[in-house]
mmCIF file as gemmi writes it, N, C-alpha and C atoms, coordinates in Angstrom:
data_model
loop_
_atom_site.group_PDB
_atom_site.id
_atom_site.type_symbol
_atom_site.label_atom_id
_atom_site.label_alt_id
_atom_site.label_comp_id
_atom_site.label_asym_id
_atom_site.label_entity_id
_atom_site.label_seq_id
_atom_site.pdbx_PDB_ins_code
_atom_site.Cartn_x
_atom_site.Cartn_y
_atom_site.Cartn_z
_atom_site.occupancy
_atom_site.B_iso_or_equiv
_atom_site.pdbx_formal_charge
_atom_site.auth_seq_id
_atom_site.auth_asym_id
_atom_site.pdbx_PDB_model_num
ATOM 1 N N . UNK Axp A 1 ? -11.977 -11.474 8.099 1 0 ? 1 A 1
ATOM 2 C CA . UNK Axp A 1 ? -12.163 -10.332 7.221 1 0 ? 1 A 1
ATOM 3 C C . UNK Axp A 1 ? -13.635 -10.278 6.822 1 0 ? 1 A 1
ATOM 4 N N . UNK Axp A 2 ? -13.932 -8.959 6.607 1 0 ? 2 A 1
ATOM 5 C CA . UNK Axp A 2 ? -15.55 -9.017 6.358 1 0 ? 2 A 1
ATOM 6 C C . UNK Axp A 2 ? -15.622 -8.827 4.653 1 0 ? 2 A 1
ATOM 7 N N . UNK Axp A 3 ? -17.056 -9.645 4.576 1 0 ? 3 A 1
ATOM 8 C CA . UNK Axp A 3 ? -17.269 -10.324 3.143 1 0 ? 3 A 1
ATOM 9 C C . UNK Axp A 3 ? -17.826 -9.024 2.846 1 0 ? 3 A 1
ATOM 10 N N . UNK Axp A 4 ? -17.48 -8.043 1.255 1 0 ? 4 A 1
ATOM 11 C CA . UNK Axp A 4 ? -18.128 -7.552 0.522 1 0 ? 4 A 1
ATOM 12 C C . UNK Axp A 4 ? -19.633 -7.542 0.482 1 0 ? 4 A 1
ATOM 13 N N . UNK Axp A 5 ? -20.35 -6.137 0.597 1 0 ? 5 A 1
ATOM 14 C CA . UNK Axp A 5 ? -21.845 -6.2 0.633 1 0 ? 5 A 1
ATOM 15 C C . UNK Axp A 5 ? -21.845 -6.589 -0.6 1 0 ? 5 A 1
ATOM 16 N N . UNK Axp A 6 ? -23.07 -7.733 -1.111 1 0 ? 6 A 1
ATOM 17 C CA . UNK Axp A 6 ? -23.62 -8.36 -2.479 1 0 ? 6 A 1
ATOM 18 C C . UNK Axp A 6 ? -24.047 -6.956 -3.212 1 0 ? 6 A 1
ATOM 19 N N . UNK Axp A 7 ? -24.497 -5.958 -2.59 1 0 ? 7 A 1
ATOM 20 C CA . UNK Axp A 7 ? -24.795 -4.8 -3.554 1 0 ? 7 A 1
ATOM 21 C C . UNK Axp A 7 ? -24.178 -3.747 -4.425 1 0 ? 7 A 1
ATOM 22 N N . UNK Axp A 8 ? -22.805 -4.116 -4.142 1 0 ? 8 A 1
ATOM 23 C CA . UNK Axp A 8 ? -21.355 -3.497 -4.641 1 0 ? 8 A 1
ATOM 24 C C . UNK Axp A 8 ? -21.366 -4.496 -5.625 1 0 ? 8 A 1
ATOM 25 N N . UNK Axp A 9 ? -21.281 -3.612 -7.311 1 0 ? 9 A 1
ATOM 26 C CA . UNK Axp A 9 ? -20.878 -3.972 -8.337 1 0 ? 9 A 1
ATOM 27 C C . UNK Axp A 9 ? -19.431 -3.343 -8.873 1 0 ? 9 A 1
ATOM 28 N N . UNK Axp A 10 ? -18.059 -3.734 -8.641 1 0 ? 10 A 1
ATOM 29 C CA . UNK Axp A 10 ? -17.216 -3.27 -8.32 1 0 ? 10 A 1
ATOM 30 C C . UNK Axp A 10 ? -16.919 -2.83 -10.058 1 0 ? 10 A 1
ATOM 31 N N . UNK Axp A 11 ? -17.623 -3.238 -10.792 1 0 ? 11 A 1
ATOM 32 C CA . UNK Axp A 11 ? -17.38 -2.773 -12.257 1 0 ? 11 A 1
ATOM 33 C C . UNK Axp A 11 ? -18.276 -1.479 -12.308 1 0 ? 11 A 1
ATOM 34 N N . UNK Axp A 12 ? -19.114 -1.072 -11.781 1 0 ? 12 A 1
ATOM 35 C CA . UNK Axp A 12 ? -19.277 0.059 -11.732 1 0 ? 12 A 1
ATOM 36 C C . UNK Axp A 12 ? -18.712 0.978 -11.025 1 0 ? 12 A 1
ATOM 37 N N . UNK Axp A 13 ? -18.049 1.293 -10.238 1 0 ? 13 A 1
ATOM 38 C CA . UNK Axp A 13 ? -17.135 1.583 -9.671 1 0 ? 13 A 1
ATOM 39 C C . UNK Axp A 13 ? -16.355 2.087 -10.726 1 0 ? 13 A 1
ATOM 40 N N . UNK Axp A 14 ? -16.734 3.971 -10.474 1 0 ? 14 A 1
ATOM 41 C CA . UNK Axp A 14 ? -15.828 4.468 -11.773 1 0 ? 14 A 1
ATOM 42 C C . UNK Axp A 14 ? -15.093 5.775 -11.199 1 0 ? 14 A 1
ATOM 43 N N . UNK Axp A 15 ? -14.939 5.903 -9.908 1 0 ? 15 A 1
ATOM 44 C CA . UNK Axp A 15 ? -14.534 6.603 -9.379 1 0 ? 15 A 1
ATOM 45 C C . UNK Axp A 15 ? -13.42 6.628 -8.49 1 0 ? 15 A 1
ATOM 46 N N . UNK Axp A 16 ? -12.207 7.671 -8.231 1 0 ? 16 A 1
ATOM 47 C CA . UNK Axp A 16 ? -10.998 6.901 -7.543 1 0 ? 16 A 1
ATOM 48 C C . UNK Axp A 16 ? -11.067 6.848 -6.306 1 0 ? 16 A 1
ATOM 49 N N . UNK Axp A 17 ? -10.394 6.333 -5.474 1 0 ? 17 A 1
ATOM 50 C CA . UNK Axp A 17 ? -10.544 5.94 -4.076 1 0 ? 17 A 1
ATOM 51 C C . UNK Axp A 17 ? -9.438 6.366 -3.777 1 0 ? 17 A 1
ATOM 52 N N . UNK Axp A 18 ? -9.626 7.442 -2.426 1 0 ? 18 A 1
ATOM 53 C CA . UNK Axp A 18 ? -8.213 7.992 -1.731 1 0 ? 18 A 1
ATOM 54 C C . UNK Axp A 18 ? -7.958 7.101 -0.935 1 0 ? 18 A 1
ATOM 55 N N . UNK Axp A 19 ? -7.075 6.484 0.146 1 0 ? 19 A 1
ATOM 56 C CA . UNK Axp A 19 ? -6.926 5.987 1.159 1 0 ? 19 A 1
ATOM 57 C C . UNK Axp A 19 ? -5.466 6.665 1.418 1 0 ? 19 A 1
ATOM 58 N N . UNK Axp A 20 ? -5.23 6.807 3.04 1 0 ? 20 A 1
ATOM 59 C CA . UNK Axp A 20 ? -3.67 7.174 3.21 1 0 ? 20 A 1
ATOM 60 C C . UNK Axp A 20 ? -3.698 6.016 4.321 1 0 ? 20 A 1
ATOM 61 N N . UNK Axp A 21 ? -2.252 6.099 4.447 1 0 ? 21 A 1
ATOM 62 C CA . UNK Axp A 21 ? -1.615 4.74 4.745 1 0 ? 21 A 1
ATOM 63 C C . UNK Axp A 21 ? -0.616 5.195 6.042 1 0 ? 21 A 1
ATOM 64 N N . UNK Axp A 22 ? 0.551 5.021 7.083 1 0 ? 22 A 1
ATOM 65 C CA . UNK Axp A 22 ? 1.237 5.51 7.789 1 0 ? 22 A 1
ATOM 66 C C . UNK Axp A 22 ? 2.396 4.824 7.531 1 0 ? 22 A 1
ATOM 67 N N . UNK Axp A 23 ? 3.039 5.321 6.925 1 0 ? 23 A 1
ATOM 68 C CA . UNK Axp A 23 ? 4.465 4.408 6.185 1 0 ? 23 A 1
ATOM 69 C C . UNK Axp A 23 ? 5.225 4.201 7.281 1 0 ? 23 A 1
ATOM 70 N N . UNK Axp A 24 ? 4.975 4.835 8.825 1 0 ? 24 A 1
ATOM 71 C CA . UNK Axp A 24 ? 5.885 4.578 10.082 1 0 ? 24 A 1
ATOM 72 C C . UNK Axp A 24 ? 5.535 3.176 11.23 1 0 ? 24 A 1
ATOM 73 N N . UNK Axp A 25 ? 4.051 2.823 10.441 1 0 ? 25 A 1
ATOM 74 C CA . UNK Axp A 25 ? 3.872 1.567 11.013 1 0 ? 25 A 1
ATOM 75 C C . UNK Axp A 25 ? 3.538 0.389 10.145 1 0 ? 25 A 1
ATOM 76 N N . UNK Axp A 26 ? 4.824 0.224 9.349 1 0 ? 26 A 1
ATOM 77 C CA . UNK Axp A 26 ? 4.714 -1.214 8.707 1 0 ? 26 A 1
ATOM 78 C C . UNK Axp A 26 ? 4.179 -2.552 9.197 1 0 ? 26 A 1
ATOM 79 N N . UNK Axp A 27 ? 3.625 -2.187 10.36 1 0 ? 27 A 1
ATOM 80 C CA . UNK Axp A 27 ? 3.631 -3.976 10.532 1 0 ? 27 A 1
ATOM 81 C C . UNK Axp A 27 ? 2.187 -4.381 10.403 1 0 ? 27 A 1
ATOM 82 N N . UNK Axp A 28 ? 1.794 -3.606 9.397 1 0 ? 28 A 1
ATOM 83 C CA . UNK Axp A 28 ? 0.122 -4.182 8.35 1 0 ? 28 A 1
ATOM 84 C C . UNK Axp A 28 ? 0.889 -4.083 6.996 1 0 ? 28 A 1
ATOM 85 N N . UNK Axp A 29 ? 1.911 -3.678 6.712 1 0 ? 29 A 1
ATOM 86 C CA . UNK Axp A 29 ? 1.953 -3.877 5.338 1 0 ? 29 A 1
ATOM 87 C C . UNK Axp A 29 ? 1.809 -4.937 4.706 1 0 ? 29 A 1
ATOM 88 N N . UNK Axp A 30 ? 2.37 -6.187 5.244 1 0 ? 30 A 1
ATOM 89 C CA . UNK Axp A 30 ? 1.747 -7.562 4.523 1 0 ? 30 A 1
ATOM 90 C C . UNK Axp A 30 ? 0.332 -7.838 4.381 1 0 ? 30 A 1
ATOM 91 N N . UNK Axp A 31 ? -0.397 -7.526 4.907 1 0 ? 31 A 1
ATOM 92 C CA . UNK Axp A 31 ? -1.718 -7.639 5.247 1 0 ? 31 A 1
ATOM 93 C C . UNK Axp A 31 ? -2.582 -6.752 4.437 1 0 ? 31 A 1
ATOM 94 N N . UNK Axp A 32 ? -2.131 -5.312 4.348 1 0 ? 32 A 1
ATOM 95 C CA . UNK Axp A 32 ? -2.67 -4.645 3.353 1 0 ? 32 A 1
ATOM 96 C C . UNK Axp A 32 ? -2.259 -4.966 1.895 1 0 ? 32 A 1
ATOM 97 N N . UNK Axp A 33 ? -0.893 -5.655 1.844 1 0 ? 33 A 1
ATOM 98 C CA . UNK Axp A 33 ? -0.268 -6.079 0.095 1 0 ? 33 A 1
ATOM 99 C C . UNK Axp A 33 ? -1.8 -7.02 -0.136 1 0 ? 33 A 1
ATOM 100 N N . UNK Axp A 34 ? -1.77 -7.942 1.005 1 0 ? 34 A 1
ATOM 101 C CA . UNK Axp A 34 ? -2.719 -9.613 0.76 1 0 ? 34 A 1
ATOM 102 C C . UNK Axp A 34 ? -3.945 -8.369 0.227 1 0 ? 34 A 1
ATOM 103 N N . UNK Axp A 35 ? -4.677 -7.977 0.984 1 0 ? 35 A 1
ATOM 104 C CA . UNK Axp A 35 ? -6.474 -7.362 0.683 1 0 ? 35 A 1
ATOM 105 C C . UNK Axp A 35 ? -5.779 -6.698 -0.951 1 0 ? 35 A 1
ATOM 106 N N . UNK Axp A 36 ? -5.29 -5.811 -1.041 1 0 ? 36 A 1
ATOM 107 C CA . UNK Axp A 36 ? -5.256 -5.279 -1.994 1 0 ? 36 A 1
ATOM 108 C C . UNK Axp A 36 ? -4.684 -6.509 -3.525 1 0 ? 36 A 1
ATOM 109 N N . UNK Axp A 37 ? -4.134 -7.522 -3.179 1 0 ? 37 A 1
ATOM 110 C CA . UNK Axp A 37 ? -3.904 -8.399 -4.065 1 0 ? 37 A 1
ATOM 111 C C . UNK Axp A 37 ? -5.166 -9.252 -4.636 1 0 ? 37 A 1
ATOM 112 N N . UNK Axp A 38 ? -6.016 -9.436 -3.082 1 0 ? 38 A 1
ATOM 113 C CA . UNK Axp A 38 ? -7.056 -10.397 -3.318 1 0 ? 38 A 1
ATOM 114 C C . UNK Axp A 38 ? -8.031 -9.703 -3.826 1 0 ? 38 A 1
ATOM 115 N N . UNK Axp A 39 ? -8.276 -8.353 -3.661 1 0 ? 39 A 1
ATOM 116 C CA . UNK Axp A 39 ? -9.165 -7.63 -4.361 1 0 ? 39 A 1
ATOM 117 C C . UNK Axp A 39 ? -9.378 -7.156 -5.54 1 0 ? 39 A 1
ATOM 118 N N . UNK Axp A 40 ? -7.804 -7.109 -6.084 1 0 ? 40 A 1
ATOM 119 C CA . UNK Axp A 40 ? -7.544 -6.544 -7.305 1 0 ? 40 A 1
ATOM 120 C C . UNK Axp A 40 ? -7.466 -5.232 -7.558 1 0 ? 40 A 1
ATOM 121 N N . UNK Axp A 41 ? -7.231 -4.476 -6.613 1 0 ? 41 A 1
ATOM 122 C CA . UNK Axp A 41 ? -7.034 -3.309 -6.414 1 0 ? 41 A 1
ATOM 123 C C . UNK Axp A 41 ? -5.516 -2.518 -6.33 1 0 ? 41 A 1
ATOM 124 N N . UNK Axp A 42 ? -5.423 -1.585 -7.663 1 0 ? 42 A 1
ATOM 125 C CA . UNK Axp A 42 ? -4.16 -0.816 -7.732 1 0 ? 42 A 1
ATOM 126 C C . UNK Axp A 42 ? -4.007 0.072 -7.538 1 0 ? 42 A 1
ATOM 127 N N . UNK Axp A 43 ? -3.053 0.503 -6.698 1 0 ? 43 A 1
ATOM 128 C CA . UNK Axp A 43 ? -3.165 1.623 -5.836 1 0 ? 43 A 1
ATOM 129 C C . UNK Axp A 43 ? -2.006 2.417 -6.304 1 0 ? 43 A 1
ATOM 130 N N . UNK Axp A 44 ? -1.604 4.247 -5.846 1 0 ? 44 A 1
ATOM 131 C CA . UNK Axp A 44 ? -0.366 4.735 -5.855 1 0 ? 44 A 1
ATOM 132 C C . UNK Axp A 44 ? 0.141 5.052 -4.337 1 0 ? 44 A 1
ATOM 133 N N . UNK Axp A 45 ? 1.357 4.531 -4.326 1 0 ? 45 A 1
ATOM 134 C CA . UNK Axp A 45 ? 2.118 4.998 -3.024 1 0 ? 45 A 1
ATOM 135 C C . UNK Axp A 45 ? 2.271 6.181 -3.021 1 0 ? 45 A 1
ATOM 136 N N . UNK Axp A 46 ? 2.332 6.79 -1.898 1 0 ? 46 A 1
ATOM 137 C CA . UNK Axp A 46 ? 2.767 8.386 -1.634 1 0 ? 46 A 1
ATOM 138 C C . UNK Axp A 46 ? 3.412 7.928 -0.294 1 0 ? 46 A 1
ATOM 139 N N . UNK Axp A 47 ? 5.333 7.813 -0.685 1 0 ? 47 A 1
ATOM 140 C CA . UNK Axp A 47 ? 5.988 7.14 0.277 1 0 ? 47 A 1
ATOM 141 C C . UNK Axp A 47 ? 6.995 7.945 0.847 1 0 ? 47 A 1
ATOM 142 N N . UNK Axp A 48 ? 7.256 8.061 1.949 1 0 ? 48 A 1
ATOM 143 C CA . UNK Axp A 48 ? 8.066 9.027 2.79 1 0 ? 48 A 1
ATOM 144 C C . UNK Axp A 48 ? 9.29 8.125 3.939 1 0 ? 48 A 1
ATOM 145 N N . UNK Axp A 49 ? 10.232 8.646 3.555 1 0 ? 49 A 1
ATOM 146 C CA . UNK Axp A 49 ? 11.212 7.476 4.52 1 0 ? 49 A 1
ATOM 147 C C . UNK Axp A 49 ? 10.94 7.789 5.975 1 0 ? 49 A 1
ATOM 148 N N . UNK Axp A 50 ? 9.968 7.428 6.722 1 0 ? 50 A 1
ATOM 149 C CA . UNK Axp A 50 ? 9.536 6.991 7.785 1 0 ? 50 A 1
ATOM 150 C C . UNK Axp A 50 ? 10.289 6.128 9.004 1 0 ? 50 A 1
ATOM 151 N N . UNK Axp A 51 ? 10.48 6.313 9.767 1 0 ? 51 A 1
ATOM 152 C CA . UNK Axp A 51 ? 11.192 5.41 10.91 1 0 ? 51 A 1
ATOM 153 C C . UNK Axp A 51 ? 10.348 4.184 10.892 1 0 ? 51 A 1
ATOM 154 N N . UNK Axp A 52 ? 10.855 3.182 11.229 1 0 ? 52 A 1
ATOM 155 C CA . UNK Axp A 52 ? 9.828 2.273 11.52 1 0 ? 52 A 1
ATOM 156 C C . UNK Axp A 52 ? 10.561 1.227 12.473 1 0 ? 52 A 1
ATOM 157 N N . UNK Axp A 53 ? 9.665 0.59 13.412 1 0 ? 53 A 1
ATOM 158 C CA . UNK Axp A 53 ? 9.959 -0.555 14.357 1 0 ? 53 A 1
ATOM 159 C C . UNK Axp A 53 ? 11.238 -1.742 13.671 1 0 ? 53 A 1
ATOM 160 N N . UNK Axp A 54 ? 10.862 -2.186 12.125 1 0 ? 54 A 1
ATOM 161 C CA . UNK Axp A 54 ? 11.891 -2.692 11.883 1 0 ? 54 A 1
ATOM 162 C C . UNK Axp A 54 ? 12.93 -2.286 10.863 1 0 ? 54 A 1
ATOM 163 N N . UNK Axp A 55 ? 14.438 -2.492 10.816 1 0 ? 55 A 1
ATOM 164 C CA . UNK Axp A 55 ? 15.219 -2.394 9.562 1 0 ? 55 A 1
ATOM 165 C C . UNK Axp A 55 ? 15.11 -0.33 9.915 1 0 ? 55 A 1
ATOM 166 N N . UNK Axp A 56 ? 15.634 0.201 8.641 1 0 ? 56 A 1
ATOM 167 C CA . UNK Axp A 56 ? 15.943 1.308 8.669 1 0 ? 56 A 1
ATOM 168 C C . UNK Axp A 56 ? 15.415 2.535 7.863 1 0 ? 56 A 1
ATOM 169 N N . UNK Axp A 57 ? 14.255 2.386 8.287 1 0 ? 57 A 1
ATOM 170 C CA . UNK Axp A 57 ? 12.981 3.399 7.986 1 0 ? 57 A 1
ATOM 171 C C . UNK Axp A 57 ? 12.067 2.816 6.536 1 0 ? 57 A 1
ATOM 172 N N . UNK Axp A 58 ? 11.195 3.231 6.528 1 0 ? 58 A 1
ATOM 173 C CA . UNK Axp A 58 ? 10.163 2.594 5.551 1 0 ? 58 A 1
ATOM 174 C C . UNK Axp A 58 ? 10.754 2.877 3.816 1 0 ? 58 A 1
ATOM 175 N N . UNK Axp A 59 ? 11.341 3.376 3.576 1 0 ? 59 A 1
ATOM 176 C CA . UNK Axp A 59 ? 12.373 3.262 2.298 1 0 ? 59 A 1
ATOM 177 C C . UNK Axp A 59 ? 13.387 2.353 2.198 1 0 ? 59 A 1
ATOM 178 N N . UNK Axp A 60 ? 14.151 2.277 3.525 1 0 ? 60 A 1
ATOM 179 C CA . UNK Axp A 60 ? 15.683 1.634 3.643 1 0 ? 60 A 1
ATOM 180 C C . UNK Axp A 60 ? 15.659 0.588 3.037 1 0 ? 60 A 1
ATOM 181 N N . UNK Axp A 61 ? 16.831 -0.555 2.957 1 0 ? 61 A 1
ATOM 182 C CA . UNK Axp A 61 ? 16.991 -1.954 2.636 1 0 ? 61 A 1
ATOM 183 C C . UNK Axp A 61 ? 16.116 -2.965 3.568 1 0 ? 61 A 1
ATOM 184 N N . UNK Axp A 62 ? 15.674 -2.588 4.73 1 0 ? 62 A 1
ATOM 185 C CA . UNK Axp A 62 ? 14.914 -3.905 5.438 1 0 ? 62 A 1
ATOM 186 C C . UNK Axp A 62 ? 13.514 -4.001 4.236 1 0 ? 62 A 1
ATOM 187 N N . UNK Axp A 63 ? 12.811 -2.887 3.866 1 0 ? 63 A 1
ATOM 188 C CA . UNK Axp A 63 ? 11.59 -2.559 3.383 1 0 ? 63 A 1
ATOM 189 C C . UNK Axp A 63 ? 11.972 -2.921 1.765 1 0 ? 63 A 1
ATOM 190 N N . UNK Axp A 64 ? 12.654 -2.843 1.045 1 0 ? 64 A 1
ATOM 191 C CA . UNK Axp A 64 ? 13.364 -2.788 -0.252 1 0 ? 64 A 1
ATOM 192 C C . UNK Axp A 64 ? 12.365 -4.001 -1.169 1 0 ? 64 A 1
ATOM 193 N N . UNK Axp A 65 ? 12.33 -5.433 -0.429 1 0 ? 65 A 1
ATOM 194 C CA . UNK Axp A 65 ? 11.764 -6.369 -1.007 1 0 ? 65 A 1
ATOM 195 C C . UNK Axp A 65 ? 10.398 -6.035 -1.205 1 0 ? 65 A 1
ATOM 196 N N . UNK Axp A 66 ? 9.678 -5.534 0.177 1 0 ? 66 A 1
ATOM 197 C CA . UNK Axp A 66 ? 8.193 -5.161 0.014 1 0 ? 66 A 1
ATOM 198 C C . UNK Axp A 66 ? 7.759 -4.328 -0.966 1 0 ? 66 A 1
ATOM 199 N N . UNK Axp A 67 ? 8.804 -3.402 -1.01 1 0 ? 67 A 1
ATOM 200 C CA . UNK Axp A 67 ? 8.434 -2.4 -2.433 1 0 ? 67 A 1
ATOM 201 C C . UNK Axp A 67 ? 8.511 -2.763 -3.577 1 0 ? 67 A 1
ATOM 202 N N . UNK Axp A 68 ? 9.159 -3.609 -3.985 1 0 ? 68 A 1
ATOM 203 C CA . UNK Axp A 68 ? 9.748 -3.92 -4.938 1 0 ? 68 A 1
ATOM 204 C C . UNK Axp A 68 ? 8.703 -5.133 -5.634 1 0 ? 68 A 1
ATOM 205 N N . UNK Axp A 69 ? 7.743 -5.773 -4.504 1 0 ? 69 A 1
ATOM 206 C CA . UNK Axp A 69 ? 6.712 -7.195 -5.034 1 0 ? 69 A 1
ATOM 207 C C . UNK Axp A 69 ? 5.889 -6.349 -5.341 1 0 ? 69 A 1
ATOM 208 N N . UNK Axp A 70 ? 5.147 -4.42 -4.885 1 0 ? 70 A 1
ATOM 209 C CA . UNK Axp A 70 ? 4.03 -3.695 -5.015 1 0 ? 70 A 1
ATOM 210 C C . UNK Axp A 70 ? 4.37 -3.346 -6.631 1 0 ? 70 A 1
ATOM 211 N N . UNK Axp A 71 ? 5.579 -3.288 -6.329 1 0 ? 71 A 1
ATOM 212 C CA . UNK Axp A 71 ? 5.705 -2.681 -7.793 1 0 ? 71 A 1
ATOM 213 C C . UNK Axp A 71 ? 5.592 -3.701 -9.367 1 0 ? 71 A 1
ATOM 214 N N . UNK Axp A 72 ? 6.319 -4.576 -8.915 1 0 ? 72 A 1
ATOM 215 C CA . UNK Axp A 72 ? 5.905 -5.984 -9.8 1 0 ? 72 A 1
ATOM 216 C C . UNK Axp A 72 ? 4.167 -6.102 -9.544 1 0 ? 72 A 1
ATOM 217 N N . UNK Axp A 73 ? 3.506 -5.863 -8.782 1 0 ? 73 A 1
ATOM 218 C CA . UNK Axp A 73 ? 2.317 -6.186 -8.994 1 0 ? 73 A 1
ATOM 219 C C . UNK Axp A 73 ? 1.19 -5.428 -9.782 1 0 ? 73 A 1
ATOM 220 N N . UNK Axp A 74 ? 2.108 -3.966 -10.301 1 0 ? 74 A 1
ATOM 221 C CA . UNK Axp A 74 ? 1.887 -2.943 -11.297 1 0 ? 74 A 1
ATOM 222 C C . UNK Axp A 74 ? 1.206 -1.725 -9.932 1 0 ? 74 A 1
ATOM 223 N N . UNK Axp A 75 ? 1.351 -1.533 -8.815 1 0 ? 75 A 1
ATOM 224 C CA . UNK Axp A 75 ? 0.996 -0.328 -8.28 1 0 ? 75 A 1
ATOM 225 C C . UNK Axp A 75 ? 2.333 0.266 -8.5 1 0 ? 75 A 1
ATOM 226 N N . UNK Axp A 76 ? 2.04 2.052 -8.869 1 0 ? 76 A 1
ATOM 227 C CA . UNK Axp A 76 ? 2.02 3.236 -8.881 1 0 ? 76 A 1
ATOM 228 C C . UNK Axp A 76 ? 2.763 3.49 -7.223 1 0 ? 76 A 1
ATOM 229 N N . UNK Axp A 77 ? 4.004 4.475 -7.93 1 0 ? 77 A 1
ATOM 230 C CA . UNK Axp A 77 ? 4.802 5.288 -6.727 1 0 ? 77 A 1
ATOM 231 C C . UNK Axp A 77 ? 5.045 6.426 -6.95 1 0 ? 77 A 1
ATOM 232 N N . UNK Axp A 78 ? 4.614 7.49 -5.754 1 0 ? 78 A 1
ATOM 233 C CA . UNK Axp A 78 ? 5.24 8.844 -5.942 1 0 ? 78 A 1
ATOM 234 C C . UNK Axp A 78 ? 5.681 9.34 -4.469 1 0 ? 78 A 1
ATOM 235 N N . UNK Axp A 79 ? 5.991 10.364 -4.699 1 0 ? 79 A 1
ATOM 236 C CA . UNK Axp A 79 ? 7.17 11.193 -3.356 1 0 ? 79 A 1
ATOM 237 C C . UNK Axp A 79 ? 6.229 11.442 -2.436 1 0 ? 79 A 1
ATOM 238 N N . UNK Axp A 80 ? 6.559 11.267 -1.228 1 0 ? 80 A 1
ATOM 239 C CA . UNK Axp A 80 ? 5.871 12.143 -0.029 1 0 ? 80 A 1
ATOM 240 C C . UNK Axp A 80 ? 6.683 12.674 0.634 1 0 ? 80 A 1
ATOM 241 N N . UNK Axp A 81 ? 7.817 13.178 0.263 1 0 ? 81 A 1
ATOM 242 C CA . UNK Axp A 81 ? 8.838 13.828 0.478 1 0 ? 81 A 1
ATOM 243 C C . UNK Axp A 81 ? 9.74 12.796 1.031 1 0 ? 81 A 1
ATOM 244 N N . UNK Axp A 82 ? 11.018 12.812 1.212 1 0 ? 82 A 1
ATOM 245 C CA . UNK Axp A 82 ? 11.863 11.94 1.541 1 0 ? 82 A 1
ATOM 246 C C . UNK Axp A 82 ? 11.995 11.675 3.404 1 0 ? 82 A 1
ATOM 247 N N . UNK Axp A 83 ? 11.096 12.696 3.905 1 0 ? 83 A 1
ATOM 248 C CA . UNK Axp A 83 ? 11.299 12.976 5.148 1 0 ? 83 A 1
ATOM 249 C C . UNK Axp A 83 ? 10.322 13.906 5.722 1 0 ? 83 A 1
ATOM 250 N N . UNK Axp A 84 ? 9.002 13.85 6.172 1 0 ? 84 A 1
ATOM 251 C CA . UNK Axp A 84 ? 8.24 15.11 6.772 1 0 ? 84 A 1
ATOM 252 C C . UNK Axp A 84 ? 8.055 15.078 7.831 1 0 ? 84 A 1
């Protein structure tokens, strides 16, 4: 992983950060939970039940636990429709 430029004062940093995400290819979601944990960075989901490679789409019960540690970790959830 690449180290933070030394010239980023992340307390100044007063502005929000968009990022979108592809809720149909979970298999970075662990990887994005880790950066965003180690960074300290809280984010809002904009989550859509998505098909995905494993379990039964990115909402279903395979995914249930993953959502559920973002949310204990105090990130923010809203709709991206149930299906687009």
């Amino acid at each position: 992983m690449a180290q933070k430029p030394s010239s980023v004062d992340a307390a100044s940093c007063t502005k929000p950060v968009y990022l979108t995400l592809d809720t149909g290819h979970m298999g970075v979601a662990q990887q994005m939970a880790d950066v965003l944990r180690a960074e300290k960075v809280q984010v809002t989901f904009f989550a859509a039940n998505e098909r995905t490679k494993e379990g039964d789409g990115s909402l279903g019960t395979h995914w249930a636990p993953w959502w559920k540690a973002r949310a204990a970790e105090g990130h923010a959830f809203a709709s991206h429709t149930w299906d687009h």
